[in-house]
Backbone bond lengths (Angstrom), bond angles and torsions (degrees), N, CA, C in turn:
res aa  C-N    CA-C-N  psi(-1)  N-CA   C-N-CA  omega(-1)  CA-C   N-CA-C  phi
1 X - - - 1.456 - - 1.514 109.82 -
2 X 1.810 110.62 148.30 1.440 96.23 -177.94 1.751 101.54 -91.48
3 X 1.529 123.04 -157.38 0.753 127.53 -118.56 1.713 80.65 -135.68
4 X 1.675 115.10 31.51 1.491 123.39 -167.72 2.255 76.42 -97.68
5 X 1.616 88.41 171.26 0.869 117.39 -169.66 1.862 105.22 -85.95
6 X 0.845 119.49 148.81 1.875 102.53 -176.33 1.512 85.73 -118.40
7 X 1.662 97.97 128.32 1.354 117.96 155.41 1.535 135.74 -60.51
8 X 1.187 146.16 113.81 1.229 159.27 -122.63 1.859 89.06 -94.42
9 X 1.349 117.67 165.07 1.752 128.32 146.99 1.345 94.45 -57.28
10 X 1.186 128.87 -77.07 1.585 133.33 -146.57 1.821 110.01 -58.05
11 X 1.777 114.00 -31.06 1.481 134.03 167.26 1.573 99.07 -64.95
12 X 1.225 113.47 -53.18 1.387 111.05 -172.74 1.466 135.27 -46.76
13 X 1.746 82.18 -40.83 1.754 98.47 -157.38 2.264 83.52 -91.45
14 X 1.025 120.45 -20.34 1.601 116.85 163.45 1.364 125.38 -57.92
15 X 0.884 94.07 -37.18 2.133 109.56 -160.47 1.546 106.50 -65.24
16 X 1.104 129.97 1.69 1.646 109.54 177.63 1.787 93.51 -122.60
17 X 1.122 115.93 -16.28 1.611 112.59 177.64 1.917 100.50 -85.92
18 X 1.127 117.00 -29.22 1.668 120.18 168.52 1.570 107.02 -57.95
19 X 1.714 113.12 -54.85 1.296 105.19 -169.45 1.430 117.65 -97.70
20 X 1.207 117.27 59.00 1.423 97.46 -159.80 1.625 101.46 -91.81
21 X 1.764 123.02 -5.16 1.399 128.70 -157.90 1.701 68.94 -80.22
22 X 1.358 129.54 -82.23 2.027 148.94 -147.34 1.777 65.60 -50.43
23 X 1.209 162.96 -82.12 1.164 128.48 -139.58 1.740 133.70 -96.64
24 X 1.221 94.12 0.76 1.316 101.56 155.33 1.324 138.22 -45.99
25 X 1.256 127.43 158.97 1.745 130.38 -154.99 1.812 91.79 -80.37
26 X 0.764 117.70 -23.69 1.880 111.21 -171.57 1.312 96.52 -92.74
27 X 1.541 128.41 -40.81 1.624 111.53 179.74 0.878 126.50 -84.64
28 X 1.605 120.78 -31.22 1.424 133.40 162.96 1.460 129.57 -60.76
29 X 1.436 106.79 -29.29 1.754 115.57 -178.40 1.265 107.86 -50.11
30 X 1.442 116.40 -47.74 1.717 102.15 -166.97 1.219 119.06 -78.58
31 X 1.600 111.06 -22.24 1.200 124.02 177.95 1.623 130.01 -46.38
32 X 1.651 97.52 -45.46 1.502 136.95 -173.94 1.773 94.21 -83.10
33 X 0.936 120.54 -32.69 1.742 113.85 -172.31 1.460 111.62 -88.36
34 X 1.612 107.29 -34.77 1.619 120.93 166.90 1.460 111.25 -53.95
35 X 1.753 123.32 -62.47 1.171 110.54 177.33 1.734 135.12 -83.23
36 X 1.346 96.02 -15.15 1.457 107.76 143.71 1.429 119.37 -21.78
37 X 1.348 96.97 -91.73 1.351 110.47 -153.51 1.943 109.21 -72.95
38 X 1.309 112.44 -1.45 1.618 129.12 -176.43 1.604 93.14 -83.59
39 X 2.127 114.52 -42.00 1.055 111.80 -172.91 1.518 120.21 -68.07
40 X 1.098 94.07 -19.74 1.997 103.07 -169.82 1.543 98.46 54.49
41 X 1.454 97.96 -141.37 1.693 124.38 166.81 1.410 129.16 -48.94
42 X 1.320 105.16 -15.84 1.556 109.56 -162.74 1.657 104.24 -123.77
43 X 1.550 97.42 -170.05 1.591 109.27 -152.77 1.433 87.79 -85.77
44 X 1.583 107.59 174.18 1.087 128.47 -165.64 2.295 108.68 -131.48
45 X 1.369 126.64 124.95 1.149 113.23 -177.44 1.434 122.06 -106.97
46 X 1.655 141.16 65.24 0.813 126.66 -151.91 1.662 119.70 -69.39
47 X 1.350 139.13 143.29 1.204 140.33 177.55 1.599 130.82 -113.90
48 X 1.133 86.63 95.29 1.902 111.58 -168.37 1.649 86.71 89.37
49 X 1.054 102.03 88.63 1.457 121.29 155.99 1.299 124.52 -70.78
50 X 1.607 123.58 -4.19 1.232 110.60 -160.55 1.664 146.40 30.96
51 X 1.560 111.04 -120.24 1.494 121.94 156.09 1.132 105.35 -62.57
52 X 1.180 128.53 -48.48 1.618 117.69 -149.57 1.999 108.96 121.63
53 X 0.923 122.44 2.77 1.221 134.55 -162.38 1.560 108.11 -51.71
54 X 1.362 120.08 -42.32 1.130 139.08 -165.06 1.688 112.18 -104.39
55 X 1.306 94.04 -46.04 1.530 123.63 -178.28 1.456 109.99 -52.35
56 X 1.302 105.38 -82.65 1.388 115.71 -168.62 1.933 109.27 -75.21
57 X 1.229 143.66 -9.32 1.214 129.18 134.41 1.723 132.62 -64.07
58 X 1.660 96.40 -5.66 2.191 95.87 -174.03 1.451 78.21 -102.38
59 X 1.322 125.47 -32.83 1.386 103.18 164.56 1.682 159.92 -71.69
60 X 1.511 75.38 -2.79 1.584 109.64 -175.80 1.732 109.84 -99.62
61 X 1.504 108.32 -3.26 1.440 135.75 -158.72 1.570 95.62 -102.39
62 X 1.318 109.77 -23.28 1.948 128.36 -176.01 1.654 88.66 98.19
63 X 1.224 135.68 42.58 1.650 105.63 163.65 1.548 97.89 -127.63
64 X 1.842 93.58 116.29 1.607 100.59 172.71 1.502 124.11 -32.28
65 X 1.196 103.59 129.31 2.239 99.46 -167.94 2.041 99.89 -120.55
66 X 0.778 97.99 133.88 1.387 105.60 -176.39 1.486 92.73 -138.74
67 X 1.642 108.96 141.43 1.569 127.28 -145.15 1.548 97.27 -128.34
68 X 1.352 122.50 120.50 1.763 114.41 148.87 1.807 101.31 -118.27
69 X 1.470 99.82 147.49 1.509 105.83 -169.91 1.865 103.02 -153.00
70 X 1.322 98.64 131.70 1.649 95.17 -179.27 1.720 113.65 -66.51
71 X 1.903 106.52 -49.36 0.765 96.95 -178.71 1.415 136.63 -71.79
72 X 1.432 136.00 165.39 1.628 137.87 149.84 1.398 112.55 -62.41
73 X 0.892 144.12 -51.77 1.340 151.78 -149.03 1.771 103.05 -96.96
74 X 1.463 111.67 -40.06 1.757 97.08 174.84 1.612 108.75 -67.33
75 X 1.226 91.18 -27.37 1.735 87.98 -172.90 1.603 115.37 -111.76
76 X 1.381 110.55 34.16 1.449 126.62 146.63 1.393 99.20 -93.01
77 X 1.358 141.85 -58.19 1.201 173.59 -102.24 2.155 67.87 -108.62
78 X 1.291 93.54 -95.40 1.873 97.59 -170.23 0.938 98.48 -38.65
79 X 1.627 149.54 -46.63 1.579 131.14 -157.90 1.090 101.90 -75.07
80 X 1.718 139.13 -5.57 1.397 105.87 164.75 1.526 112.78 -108.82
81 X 1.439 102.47 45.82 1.308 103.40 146.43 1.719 124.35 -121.59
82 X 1.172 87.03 -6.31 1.537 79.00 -178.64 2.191 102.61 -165.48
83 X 0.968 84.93 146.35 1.903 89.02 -166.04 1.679 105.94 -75.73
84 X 1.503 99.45 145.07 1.765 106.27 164.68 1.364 131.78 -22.43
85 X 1.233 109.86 -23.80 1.767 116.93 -151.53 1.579 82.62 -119.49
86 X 1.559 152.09 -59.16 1.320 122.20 151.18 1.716 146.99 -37.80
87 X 1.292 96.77 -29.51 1.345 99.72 -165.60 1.729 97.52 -147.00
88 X 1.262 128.30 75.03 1.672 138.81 173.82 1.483 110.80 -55.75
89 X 1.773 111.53 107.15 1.604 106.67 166.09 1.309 102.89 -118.23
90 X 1.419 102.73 140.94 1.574 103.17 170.12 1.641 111.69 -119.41
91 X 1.319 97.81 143.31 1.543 98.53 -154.66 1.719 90.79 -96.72
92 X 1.321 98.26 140.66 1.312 126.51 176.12 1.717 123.33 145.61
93 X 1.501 141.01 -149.85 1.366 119.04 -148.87 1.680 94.66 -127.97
94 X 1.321 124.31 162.82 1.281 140.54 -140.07 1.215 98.41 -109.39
95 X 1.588 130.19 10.75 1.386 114.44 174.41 1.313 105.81 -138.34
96 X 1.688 125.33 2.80 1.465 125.74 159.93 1.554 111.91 -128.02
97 X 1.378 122.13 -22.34 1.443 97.61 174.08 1.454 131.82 -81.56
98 X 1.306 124.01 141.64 1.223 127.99 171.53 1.592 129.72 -102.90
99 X 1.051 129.37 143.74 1.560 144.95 -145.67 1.719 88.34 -124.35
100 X 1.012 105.18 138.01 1.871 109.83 179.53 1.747 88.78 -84.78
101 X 1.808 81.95 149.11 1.890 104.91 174.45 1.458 100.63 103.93
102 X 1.303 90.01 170.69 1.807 94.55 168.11 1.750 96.64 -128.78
103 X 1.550 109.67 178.03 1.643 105.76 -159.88 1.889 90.37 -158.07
104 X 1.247 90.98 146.14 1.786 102.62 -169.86 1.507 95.44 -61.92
105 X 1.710 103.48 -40.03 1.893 92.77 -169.39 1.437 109.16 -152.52
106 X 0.873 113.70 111.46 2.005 131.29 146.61 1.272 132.63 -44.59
107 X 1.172 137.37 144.69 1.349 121.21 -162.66 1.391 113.60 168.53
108 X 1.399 121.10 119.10 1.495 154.23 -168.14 0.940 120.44 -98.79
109 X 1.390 139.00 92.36 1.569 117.69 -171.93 2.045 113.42 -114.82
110 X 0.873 108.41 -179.33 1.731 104.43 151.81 1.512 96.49 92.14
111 X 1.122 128.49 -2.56 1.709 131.92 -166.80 1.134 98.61 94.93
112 X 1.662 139.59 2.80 1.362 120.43 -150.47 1.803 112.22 -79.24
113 X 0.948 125.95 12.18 1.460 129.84 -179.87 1.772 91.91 -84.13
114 X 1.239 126.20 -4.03 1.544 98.45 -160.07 1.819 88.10 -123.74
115 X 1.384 101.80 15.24 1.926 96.70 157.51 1.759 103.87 -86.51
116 X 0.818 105.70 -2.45 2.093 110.34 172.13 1.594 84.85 -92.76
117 X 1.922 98.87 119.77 1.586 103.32 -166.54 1.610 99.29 -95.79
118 X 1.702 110.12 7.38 1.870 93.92 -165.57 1.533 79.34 -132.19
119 X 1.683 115.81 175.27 1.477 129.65 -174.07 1.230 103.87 -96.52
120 X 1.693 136.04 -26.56 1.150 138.18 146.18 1.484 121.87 -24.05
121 X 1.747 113.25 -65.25 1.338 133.03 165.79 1.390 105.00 -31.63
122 X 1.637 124.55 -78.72 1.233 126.30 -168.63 0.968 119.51 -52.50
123 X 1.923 118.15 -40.86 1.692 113.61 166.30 1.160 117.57 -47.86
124 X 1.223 105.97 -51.70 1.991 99.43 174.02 1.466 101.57 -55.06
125 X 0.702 130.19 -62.36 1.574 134.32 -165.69 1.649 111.16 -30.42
126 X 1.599 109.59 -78.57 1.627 95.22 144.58 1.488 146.84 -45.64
127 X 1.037 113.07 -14.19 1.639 124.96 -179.77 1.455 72.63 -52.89
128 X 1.918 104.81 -85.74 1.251 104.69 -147.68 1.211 136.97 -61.90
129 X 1.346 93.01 -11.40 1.850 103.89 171.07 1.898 111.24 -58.87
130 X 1.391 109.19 -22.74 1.465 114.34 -176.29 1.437 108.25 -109.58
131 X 1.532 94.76 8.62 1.857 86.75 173.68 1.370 90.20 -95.54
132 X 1.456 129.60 -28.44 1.486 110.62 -165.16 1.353 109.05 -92.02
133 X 1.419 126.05 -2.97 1.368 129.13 -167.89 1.561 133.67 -72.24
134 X 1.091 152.39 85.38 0.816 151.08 -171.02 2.075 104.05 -30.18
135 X 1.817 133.63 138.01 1.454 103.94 126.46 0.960 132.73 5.84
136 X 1.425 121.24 110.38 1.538 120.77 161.94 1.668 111.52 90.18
137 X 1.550 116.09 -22.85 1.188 113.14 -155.74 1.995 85.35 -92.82
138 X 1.149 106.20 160.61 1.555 141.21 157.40 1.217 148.48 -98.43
139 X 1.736 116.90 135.99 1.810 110.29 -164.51 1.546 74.18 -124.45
140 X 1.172 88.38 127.79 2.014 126.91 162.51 1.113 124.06 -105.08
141 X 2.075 120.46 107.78 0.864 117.27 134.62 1.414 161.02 -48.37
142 X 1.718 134.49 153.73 1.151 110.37 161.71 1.828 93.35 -137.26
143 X 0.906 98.46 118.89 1.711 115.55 171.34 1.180 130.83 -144.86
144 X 1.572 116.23 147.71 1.160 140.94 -169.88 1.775 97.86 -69.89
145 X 1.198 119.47 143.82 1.610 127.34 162.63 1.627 106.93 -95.80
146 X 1.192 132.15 117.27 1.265 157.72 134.38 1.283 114.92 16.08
147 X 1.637 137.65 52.69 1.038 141.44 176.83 1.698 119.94 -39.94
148 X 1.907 105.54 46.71 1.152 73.27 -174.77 2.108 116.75 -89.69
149 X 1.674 93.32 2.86 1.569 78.72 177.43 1.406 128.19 -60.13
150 X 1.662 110.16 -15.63 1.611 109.52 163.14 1.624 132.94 -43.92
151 X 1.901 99.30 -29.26 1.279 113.58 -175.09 1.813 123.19 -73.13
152 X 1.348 120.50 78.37 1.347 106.46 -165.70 1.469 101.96 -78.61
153 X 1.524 117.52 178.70 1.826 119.71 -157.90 1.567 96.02 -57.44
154 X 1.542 123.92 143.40 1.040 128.53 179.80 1.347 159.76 83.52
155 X 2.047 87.62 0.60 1.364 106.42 -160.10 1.834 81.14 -116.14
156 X 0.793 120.40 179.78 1.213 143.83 162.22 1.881 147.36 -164.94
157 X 1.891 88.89 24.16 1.553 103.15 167.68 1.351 103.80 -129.50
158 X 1.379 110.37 156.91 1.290 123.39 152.37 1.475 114.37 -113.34
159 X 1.135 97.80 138.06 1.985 96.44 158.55 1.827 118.82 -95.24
160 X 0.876 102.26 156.89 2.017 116.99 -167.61 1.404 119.28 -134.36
161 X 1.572 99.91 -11.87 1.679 111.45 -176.70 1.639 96.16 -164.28
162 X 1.409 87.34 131.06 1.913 87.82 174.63 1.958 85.49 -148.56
163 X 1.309 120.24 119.65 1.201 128.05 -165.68 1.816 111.29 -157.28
164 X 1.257 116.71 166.42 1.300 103.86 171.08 1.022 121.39 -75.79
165 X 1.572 132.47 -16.13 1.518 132.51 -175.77 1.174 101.33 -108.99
166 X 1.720 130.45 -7.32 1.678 114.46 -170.63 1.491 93.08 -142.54
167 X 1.017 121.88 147.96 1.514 135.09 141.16 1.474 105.15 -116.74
168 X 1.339 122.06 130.85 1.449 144.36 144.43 1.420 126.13 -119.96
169 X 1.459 98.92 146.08 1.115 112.90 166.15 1.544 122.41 -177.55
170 X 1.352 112.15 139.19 1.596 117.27 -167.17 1.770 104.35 -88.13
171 X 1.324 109.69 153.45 0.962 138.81 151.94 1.621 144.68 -88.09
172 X 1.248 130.17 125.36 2.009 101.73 -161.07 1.482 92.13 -139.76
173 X 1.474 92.43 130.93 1.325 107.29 163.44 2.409 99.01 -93.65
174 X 1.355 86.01 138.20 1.636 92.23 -151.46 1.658 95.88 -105.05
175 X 1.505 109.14 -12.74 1.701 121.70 150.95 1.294 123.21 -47.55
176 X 1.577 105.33 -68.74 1.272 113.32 -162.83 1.723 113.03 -90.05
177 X 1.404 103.14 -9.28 1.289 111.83 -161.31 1.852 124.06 69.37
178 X 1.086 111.83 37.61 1.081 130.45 -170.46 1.352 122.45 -87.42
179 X 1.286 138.86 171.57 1.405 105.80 157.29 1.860 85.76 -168.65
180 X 1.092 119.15 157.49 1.303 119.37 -152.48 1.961 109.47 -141.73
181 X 1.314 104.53 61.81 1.777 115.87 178.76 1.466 110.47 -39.89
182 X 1.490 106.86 118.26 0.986 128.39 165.00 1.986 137.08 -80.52
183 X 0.764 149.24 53.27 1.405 160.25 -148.52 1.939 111.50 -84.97
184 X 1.276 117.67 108.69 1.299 130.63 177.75 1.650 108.17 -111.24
185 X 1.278 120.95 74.55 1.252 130.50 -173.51 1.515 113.49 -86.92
186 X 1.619 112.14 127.41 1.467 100.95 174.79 1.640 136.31 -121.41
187 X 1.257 93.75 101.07 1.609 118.33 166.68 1.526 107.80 -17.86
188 X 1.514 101.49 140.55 1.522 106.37 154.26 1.226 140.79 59.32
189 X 1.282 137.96 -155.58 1.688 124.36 174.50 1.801 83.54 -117.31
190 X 1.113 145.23 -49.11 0.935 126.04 179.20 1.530 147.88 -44.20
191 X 1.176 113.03 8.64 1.382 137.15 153.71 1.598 99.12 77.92
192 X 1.731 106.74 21.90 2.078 91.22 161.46 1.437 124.40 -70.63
193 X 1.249 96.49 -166.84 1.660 90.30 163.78 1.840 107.42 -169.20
194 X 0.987 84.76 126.97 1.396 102.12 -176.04 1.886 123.66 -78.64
195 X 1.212 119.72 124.74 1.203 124.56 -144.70 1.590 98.89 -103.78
196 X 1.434 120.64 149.19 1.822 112.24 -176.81 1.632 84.25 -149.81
197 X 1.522 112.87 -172.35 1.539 118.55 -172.67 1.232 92.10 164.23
198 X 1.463 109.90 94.94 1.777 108.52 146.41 1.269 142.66 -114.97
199 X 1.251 147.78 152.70 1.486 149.37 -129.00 2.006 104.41 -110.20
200 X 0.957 109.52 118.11 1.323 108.12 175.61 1.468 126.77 -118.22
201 X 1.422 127.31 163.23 1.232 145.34 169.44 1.543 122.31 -83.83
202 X 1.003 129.41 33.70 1.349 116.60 -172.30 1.538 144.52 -45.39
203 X 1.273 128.71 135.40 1.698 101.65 -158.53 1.891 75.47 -161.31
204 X 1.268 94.35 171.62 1.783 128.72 -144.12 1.634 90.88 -132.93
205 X 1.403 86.78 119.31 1.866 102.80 166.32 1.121 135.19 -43.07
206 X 1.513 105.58 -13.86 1.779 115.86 159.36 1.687 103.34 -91.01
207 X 0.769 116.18 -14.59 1.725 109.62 -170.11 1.707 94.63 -91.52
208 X 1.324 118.06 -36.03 1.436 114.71 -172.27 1.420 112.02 -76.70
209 X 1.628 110.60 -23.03 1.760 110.23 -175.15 1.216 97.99 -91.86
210 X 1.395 138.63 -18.09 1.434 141.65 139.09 1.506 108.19 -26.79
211 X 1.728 127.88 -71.20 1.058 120.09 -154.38 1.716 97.79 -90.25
212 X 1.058 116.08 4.75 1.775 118.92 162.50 1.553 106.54 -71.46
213 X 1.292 103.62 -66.45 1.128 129.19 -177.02 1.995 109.04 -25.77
214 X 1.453 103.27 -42.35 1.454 123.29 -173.84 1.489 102.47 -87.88
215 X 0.943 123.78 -30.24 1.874 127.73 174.77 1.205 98.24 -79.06
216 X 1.461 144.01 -36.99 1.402 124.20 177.46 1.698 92.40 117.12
217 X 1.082 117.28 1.33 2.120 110.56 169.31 1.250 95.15 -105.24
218 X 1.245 108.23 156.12 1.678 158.67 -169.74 1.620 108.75 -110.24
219 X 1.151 106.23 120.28 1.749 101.59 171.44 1.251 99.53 -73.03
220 X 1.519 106.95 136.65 1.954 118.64 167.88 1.661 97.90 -101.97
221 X 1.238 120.68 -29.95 1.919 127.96 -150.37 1.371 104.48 -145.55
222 X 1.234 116.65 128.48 1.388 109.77 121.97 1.601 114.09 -144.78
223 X 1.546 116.35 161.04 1.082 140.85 -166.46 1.386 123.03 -145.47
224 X 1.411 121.03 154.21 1.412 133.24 -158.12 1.499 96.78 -78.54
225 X 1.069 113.05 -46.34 1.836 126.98 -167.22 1.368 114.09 -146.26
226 X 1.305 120.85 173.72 1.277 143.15 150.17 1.375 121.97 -5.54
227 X 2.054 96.00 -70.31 0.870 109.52 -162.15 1.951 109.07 -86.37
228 X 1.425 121.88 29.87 1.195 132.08 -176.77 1.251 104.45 60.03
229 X 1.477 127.61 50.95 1.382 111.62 -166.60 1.932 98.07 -100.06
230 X 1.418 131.06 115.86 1.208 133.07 -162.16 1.675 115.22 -37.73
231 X 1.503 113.39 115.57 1.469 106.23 164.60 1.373 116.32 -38.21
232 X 1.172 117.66 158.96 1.692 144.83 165.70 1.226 143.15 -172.16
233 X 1.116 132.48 165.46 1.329 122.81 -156.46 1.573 130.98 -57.22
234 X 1.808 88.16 -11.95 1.863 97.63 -168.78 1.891 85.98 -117.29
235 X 1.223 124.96 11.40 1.797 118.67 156.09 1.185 117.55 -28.93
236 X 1.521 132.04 112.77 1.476 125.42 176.85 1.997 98.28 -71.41
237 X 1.552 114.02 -34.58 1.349 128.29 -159.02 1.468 96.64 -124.33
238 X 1.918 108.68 172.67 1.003 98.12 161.88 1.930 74.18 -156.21
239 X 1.001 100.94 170.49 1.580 133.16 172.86 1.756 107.63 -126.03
240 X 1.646 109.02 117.41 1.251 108.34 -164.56 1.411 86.57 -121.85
241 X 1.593 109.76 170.00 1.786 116.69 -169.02 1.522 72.10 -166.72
242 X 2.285 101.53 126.68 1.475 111.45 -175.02 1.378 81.60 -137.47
243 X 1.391 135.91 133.90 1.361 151.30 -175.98 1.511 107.38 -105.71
244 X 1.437 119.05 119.36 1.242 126.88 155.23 1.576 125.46 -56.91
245 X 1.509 113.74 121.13 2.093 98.95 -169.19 1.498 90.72 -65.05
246 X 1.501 110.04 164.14 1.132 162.65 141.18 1.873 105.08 -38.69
């Protein structure tokens, strides 16, 4: 197993009432039309599938979806939406297991490349995105860029959500490249709030076409969003598309 964080039952059985804005028909549409149309004719490999959030609507879109997921519990969570024989997850980690077949396109979304806590991890991570890839076919990122110009001398958080039900904000160790999400979620009418913290990998769109670069894909794309909106220098995100040659 790599060195990702394992999602809890109690995380599990939360996670689709947390995201319900990222799965909505206006945030999700472009999402679903982007990998759509990358999928063409062919299958699709999602990595850390979680719930199914992404999964089980590109599959509901007609593009064959095939699932790897660390946890048990996210992907109990997806099986009751949709059965084994539609939608195949095999449980285990996103930078050594392999799923039989090859598939036009692969694809990571949510920041989730940066629960792999070492750069080793992520190299594998792409390896395997190009072991399962068909010619021609493509592994798509979606990641956050590294706010660290927010950090002036001495500070070392950012906030990303300041709301009545959430406060977030990360923390970075600027050594290790680390960065450590903070989550103050609030429960109930009684005004608690429930506290979470997970550990990340953070890495830079030159460091990732670096670790393409070592799997044997070629960047064809990158983009700010979904909606192809042109990278640039002030991109909070980017959406990357790395093509396996022919």
């Amino acid at each position: 197993m790599t060195s990702s964080e394992l999602w809890t039952r109690a995380t599990a059985e939360r996670y689709d009432a947390e995201e319900t804005r990222t799965s909505s028909p206006a945030v999700l549409g472009p999402t679903l039309a982007f990998l759509a149309e990358l999928a063409g004719d062919g299958r699709a490999l999602e990595f850390a599938i979680g719930t199914g959030r992404v999964g089980v609507p590109l599959r509901e879109h007609g593009v064959p979806v095939v699932g790897i997921e660390l946890s048990e519990h996210m992907a109990a969570v997806l099986r009751r939406k949709v059965d084994a024989t539609t939608l195949p997850v095999t449980i285990g980690d996103m930078a050594t297991t392999v799923v039989p077949g090859e598939f036009t396109l692969v694809y990571l979304v949510y920041n989730t490349i940066t629960n792999l806590l070492t750069q080793d991890e992520q190299v594998e991570c792409f390896r395997n995105a190009a072991r399962h890839l068909r010619p021609g076919g493509r592994f798509v990122i979606e990641l956050g860029v590294p706010p660290l110009r927010f950090l002036p001398p001495g500070q070392v958080a950012v906030p990303f959500d300041v709301s009545e039900q959430h406060l977030g904000f990360d923390t970075f160790d600027l050594v290790e490249q680390v960065l450590i999400s903070h989550h103050f979620t609030r429960d109930g009418e009684d005004g608690r709030y429930r506290r979470a913290a997970s550990r990340h990998r953070y890495a830079w769109p030159s460091e990732l076409d670096l670790m393409a670069r070592i799997a044997g894909l070629e960047l064809e794309r990158r983009v700010a969003d979904w909606d192809g909106t042109p990278f640039a220098q002030d991109s909070a995100q980017h959406i990357s598309v790395w093509r396996k040659p022919t």
